[in-house]
VOTI-174506 format. One record per atom (N, C-alpha, C): residue in one letter; x negated, y, z negated. Coordinates in steps of 0.05 Angstrom, whole numbers, padded with zeros to 5 digits, always signed. Atoms other than C-alpha are relative to their C-alpha. Example, Ala and Ser with C-alpha at 12.3 -4.5 7.8 and 13.67 -1.06 7.14 Angstrom:
REM residues 2
a-00018-00024+00000 a-00246-00090-00156 a-00018+00024+00000 s+00016-00024+00001 s-00273-00021-00143 s+00015+00022-00014 
//
This chain:
REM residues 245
x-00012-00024-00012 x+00279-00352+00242 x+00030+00000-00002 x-00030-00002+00014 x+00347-00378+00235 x+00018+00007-00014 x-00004+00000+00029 x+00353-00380+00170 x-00008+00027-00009 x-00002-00029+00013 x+00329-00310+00159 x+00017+00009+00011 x-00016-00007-00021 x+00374-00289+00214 x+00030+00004-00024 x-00037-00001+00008 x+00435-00317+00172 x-00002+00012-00026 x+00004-00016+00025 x+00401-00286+00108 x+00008+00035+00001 x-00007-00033-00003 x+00406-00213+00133 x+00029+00006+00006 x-00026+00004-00015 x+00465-00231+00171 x+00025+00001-00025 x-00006-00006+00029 x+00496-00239+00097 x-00001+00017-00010 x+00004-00021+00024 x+00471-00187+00061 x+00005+00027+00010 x-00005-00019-00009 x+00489-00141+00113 x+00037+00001-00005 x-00029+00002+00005 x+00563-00168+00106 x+00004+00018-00035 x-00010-00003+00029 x+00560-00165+00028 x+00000+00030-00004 x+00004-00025+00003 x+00530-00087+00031 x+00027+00006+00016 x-00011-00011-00009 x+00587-00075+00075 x+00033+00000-00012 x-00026-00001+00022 x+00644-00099+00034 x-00001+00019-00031 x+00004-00007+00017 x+00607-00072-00026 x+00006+00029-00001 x+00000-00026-00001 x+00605-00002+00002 x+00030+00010+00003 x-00032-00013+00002 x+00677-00002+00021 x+00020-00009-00022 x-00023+00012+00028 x+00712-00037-00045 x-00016+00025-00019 x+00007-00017+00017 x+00667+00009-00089 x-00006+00036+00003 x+00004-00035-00002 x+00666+00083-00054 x+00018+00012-00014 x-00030-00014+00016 x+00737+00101-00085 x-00010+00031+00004 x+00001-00023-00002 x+00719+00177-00092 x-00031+00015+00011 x+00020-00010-00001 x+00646+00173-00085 x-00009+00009+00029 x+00011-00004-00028 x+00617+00207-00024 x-00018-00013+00009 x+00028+00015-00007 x+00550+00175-00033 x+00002-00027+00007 x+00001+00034-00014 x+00564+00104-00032 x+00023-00003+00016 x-00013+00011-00024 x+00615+00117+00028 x-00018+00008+00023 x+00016-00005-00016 x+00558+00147+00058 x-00024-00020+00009 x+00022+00028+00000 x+00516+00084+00050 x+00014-00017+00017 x-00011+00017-00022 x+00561+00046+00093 x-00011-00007+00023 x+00028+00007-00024 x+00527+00006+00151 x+00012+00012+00021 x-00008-00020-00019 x+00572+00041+00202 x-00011+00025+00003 x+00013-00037+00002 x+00546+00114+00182 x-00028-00009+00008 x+00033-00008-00009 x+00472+00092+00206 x-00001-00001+00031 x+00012-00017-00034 x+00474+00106+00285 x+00007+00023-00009 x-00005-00023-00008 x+00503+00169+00277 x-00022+00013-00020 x+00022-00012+00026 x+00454+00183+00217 x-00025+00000+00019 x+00022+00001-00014 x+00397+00152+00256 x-00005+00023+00025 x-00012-00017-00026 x+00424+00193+00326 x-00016+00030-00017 x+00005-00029+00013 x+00420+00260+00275 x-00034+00003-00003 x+00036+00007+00015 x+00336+00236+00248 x-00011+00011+00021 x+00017-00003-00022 x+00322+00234+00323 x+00003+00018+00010 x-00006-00024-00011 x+00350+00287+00349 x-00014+00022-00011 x+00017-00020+00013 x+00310+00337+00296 x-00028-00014+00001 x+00030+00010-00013 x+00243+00287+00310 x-00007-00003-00033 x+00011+00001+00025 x+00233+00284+00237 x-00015-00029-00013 x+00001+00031+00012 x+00232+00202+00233 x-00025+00000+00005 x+00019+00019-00011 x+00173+00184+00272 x-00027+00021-00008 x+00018-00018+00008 x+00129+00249+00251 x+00002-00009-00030 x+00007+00007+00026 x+00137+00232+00181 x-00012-00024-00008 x+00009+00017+00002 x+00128+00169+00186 x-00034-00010+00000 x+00033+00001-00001 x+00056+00175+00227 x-00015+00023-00026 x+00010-00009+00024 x+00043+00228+00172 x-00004-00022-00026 x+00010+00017+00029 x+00054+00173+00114 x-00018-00018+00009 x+00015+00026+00000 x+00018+00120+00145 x-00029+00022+00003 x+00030-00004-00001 x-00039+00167+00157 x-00011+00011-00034 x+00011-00002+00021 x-00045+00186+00089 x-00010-00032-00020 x+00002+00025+00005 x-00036+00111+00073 x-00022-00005+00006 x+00025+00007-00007 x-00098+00094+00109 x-00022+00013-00007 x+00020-00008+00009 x-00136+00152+00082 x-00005-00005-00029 x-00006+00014+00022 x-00123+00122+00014 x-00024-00026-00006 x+00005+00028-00001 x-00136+00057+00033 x-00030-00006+00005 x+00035-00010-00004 x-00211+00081+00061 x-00006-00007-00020 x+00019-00014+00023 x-00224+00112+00002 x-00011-00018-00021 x+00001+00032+00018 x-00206+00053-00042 x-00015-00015+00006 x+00033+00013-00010 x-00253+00016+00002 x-00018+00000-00008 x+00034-00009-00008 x-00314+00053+00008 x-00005+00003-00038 x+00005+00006+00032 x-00305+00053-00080 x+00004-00021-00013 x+00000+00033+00011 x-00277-00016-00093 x-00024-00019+00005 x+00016+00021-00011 x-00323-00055-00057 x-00030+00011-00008 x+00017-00005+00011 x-00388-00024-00083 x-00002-00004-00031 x-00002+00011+00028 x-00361-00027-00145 x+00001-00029-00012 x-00004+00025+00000 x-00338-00093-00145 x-00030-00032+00001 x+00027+00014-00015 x-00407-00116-00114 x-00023+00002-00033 x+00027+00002+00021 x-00448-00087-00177 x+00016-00018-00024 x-00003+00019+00029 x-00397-00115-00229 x+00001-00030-00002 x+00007+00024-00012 x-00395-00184-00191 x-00031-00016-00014 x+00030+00012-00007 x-00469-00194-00184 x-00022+00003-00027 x+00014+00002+00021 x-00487-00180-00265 x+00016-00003-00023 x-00021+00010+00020 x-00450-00214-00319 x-00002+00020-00032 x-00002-00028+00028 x-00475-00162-00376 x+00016+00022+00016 x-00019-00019+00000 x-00441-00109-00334 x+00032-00006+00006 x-00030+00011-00003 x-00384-00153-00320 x+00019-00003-00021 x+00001-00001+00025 x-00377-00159-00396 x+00006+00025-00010 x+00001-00030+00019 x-00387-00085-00410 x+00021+00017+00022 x-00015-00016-00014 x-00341-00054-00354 x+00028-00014+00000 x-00031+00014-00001 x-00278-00103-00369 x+00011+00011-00020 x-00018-00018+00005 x-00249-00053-00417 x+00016+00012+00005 x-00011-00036-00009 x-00250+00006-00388 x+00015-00013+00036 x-00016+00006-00030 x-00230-00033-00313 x+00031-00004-00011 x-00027+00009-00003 x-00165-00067-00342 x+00009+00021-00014 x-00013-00018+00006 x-00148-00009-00383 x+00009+00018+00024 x-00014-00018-00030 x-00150+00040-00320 x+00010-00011+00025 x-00011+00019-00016 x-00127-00012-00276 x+00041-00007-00005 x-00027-00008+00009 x-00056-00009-00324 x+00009+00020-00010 x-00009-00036-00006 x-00049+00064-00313 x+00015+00003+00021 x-00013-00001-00025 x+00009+00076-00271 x-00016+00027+00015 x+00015-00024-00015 x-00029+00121-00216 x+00016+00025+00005 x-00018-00025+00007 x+00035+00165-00220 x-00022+00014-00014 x+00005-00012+00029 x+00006+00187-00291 x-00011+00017+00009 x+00024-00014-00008 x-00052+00216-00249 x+00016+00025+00013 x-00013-00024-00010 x+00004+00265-00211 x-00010+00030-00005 x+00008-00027+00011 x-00012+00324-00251 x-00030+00004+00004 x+00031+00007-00006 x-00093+00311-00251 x+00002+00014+00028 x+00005+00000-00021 x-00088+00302-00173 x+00012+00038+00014 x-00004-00025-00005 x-00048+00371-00164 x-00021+00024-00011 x+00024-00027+00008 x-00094+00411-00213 x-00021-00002+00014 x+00031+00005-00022 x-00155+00382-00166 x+00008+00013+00023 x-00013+00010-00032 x-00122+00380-00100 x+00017+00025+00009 x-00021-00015+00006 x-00069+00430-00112 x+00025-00018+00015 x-00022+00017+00003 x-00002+00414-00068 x-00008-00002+00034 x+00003+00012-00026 x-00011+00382+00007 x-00017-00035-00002 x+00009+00026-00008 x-00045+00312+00035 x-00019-00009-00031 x+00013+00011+00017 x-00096+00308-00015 x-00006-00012-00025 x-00006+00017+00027 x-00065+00290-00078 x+00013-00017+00002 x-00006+00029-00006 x-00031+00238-00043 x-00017-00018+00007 x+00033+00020-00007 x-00096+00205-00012 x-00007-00007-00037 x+00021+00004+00030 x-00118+00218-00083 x+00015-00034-00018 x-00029+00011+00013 x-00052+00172-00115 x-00011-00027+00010 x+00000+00021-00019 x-00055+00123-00059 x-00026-00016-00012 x+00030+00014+00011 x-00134+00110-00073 x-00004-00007-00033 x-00004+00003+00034 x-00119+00109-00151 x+00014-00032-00005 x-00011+00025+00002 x-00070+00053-00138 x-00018-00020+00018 x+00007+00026-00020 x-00110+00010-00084 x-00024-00011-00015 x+00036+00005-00002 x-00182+00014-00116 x-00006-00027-00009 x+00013+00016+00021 x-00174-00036-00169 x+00010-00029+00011 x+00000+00029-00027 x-00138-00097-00122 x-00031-00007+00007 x+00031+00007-00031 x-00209-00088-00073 x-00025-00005-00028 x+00031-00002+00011 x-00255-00078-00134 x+00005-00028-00013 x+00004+00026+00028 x-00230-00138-00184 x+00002-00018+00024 x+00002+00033-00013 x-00228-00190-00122 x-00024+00005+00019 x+00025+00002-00010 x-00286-00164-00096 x-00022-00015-00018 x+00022+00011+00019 x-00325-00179-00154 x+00004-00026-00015 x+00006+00029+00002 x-00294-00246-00160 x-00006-00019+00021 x+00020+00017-00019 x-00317-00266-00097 x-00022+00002+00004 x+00022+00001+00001 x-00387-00246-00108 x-00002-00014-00028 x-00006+00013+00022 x-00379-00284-00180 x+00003-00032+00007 x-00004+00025-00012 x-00357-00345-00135 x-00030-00012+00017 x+00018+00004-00018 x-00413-00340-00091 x-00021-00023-00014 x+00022+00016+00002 x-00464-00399-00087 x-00026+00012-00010 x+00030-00007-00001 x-00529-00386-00119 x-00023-00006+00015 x+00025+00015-00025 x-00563-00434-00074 x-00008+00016+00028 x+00005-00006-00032 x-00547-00397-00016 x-00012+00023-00005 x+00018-00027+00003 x-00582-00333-00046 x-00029-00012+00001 x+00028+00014-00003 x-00643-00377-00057 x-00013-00007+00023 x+00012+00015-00024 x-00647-00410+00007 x-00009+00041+00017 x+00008-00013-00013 x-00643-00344+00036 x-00027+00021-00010 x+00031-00018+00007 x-00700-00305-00008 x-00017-00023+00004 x+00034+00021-00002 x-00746-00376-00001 x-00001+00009+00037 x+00005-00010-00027 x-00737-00352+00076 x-00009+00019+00008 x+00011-00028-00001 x-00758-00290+00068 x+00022+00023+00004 x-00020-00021+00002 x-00697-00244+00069 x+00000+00020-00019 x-00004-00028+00019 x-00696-00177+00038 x+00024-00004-00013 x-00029-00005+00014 x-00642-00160-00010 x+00017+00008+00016 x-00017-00002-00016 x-00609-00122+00041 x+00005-00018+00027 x-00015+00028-00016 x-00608-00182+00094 x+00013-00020-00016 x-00015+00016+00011 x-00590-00225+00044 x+00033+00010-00005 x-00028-00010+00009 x-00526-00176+00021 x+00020-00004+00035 x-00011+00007-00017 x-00510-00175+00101 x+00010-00026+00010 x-00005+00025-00005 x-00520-00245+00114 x+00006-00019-00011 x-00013+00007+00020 x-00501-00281+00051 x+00024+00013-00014 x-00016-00011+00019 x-00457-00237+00005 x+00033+00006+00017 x-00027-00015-00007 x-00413-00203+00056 x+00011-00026+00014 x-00011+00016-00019 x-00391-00261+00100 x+00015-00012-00024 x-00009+00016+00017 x-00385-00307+00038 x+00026+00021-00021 x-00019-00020+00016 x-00340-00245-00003 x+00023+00005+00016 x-00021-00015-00026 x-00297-00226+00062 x+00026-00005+00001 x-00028+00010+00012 x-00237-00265+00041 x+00011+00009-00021 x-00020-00008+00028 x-00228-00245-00023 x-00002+00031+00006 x-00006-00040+00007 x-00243-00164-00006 x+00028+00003+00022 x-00025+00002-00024 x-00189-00181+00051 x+00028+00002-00015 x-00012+00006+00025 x-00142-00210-00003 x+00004+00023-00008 x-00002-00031+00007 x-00158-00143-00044 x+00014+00012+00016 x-00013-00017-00014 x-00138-00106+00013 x+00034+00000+00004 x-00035+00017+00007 x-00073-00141+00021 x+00013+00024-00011 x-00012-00006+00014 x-00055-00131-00039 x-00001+00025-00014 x+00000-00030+00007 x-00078-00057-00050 x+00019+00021+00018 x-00022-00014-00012 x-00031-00044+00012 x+00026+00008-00011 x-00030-00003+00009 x+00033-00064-00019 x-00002+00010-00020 x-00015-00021+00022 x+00022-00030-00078 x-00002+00038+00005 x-00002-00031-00012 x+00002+00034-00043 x+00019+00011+00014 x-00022-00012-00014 x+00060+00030+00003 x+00022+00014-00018 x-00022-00008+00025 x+00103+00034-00070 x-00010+00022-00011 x-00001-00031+00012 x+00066+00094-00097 x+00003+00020+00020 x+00005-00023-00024 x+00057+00130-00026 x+00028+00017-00004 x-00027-00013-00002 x+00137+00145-00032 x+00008+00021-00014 x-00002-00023+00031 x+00137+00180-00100 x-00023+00024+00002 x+00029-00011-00001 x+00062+00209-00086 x+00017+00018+00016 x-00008-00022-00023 x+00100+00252-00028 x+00026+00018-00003 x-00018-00012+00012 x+00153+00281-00071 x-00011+00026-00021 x+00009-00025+00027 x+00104+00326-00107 x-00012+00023+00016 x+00010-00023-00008 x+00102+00384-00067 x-00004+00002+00027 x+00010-00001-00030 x+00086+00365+00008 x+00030+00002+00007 x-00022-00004-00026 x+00131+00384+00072 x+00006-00024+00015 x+00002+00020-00028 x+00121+00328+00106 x+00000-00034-00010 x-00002+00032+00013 x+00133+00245+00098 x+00017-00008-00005 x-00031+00019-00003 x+00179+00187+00099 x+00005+00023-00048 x-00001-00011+00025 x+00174+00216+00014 x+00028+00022-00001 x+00005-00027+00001 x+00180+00285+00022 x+00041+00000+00016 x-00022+00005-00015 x+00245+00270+00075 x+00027-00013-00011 x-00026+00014+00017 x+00286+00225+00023 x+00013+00024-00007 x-00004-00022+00009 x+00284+00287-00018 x+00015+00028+00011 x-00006-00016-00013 x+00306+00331+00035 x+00024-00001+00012 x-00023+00018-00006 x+00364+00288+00059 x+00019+00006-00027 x-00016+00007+00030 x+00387+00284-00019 x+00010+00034-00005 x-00013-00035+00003 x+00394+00366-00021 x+00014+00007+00016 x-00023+00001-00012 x+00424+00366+00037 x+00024-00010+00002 x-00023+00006+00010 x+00479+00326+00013 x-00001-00022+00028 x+00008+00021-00011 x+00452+00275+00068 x-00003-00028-00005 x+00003+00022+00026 x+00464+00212+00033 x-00005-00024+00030 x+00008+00032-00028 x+00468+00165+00112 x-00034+00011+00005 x+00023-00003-00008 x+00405+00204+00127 x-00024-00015-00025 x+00007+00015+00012 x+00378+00181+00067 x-00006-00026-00006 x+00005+00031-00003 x+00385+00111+00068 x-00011-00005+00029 x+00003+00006-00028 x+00368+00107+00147 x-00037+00009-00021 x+00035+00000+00023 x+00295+00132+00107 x+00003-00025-00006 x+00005+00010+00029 x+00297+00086+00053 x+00000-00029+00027 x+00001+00032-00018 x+00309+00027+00107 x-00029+00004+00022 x+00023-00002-00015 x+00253+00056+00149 x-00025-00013-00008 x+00027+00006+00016 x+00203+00054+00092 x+00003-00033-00005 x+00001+00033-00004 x+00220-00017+00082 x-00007-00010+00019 x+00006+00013-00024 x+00221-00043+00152 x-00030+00009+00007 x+00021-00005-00004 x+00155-00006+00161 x-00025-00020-00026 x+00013+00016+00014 x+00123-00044+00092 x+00003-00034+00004 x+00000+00020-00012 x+00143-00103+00124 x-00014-00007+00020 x+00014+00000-00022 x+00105-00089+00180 x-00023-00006+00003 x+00025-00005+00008 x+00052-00072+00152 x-00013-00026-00014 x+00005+00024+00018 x+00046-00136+00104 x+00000-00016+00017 x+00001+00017-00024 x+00053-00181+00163 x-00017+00010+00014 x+00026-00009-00013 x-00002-00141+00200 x-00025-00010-00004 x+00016+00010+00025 x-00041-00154+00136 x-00008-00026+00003 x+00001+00024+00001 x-00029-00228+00129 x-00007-00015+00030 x+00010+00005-00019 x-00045-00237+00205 x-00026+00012+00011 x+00040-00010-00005 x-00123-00201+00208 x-00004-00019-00024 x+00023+00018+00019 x-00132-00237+00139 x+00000-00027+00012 x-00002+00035-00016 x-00106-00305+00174 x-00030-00004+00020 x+00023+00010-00021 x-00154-00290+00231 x-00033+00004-00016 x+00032-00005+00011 x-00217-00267+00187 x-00002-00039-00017 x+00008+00026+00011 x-00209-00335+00147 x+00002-00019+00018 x+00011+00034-00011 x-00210-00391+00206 x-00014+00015+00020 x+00021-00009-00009 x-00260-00344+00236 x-00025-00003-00015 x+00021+00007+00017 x-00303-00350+00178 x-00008-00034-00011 
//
């Protein structure tokens, strides 16, 4: 704690020399200065805009992050659990897997048109393939024995998937999850610049026309301090699901 302490404690100095040796004429980077953020912040709150956008991004975030769910993990489960489709779907996964989910922008508008749902759409484009490829390497990991023992006991396929598959997989779709957050938190920003009113996104943009350059950054530090949040949220349910399991 110290030691990060004297890390920020630093880099807050260096931004602050940086901003005042290099503004010379520019308005923007005197507007970046760490002094201009109460009165910037003071301005956010006073119009209510911070904390409404905010719960707007994170709820599109999470409807994303569903979606990616309820499709990764099914998916993950069939390409896992049969090595000919594991074989025949590793094409077409790692090819659309290195598709920036931007690309999809246009797609998601002609579907969706312009509000929440071509961001959910974005968000779930970027998360799916985290949950699906470590889902289906933790059903790939899985013990065969323990599928045996439990069909020589008599277990259906579906007790076995409850009682074998999911416990033994729950780390790595956790994992997935993780890591489908932080990359969703990085497209959510851009995803909310195409057309919506509303969102930490949508707010950079709105700051930047207004010739709002402190309001702007007081954002841009939001969205960070909030992906920080969130990643530490993350890494403490997966902590507790693994010495629970």
């Amino acid at each position: 704690m110290a030691w990060g302490t004297f890390g920020v404690l630093v880099t807050v100095a260096a931004w602050w020399a940086f901003t005042h040796a290099a503004a010379g004429g520019s308005t923007m980077i005197a507007a970046f200065r760490p002094e201009q953020l109460p009165g910037a912040v003071g301005s956010l709150l006073e119009r209510g805009v911070v904390v409404q956008d905010a719960v707007t991004s994170l709820w599109r975030l999470l409807g994303g992050l569903l979606l990616a769910t309820a499709i990764g993990v099914p998916l993950g489960l069939v390409i896992g659990s049969w090595q000919r489709v594991r074989w025949a779907s590793a094409p077409v996964v790692q090819f659309l897997r290195m598709v920036s989910p931007l690309s999809w922008a246009p797609v998601a508008v002609a579907l969706f048109g312009v509000g929440s749902a071509p961001v959910v759409f974005l968000v779930a484009a970027a998360a799916v393939w985290p949950i699906t490829l470590n889902t289906a390497a933790g059903v790939a990991a899985l013990d065969p024995a323990h599928l045996r023992v439990a069909r020589t006991l008599g277990a259906s396929p579906f007790e076995r998937l409850l009682t074998v598959v999911f416990p033994s997989i729950r780390p790595y779709v956790m994992t997935g999850v993780r890591l489908a957050l932080g990359i969703s938190w990085v497209v959510l920003v851009p995803a909310e610049m195409l057309g919506v009113s509303t969102g930490l996104g949508y707010e950079i943009l709105n700051a930047r026309d207004r010739l709002a350059y402190d309001e702007m950054l007081v954002v841009i530090l939001v969205i960070g301090l909030l992906g920080i949040a969130l990643d530490a949220l993350a890494q403490r349910l997966l902590r507790e699901r693994v010495v629970r399991t």
